[in-house]
N, C-alpha and C positions, 0 to 999 in steps of 0.2 A: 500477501497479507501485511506484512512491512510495511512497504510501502504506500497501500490503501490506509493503515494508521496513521502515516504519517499525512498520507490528504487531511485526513480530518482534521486533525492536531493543527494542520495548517490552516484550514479553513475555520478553525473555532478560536484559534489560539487569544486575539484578542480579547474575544465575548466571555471565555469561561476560564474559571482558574481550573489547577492542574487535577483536583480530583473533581470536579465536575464535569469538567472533559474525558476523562478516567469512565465517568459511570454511563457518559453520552455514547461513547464506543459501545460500549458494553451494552446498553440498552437497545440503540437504534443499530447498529450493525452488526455483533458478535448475535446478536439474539437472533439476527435473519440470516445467518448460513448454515441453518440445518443441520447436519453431521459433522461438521466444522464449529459450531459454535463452542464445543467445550475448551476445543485447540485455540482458538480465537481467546477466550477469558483465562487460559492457561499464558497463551504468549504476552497479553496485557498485564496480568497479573505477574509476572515474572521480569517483563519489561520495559513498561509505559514508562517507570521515572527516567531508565537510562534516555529510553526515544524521545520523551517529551524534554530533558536537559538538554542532549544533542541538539539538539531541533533550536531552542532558545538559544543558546550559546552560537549557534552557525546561520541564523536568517536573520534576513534584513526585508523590511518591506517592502524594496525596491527588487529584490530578487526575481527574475522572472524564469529562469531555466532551472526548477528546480530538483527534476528527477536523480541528476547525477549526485547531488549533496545527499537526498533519499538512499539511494544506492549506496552510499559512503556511510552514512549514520546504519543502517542495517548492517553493513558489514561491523564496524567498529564494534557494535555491540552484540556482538557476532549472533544474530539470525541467518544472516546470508554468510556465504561462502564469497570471497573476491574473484575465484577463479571462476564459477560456473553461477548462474542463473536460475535457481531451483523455480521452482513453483510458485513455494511459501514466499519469495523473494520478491515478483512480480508483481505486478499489477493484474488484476484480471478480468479488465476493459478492454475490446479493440476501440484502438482511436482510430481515428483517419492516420497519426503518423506511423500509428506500431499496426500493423495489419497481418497478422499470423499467417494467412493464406497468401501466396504470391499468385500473380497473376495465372500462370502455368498452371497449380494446382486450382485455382475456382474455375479455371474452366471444365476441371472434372468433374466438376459437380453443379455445371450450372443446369436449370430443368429441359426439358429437351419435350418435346411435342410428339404423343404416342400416335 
């Protein structure tokens, strides 16, 4: 969830000042993860200014590898832990680079012809 805020923050950063970006989370994403939504306008509400300063202070718009600084600002402002990778910490896309299943396990589960 960190992380995913900080996509936005990134993705809006130019277009919106800081509380209109504030309300854009909150409306178009905190409002669609159902049983999460409260813990979503709790984490924002308690730490959008740290993330959104973070964020401003350490990007450059030439930046292209940005997950690891993501990972660094979450900790700093300590949503995440440095030592482990909670959940809340994540991203919670499969890309083509982060692929949670390894080869070995989809093959457990690929469909099979009865």
């Amino acid at each position: 969830m960190c992380q995913q805020i900080l996509n936005l923050t990134s993705a809006h950063f130019h277009d919106m000042d800081k509380k209109s970006l504030f309300d854009y989370i909150n409306t178009h994403h905190c409002s669609n993860l159902g049983l999460f939504k409260n813990i979503c306008f709790l984490t924002i509400t308690n730490y959008f200014d740290k993330l959104y300063d973070s964020y401003a202070s350490n990007f450059k718009l030439e930046d292209t590898n940005v997950l690891p600084k993501f990972r660094r600002i979450c900790t700093t402002v300590e949503l995440c832990s440095p030592d482990e990778s909670s959940a809340f910490c994540k991203t919670y896309y499969v890309t083509d680079t982060h692929n949670p299943l390894s080869e070995k396990e989809t093959k457990k589960y690929e469909k099979k012809e009865l």
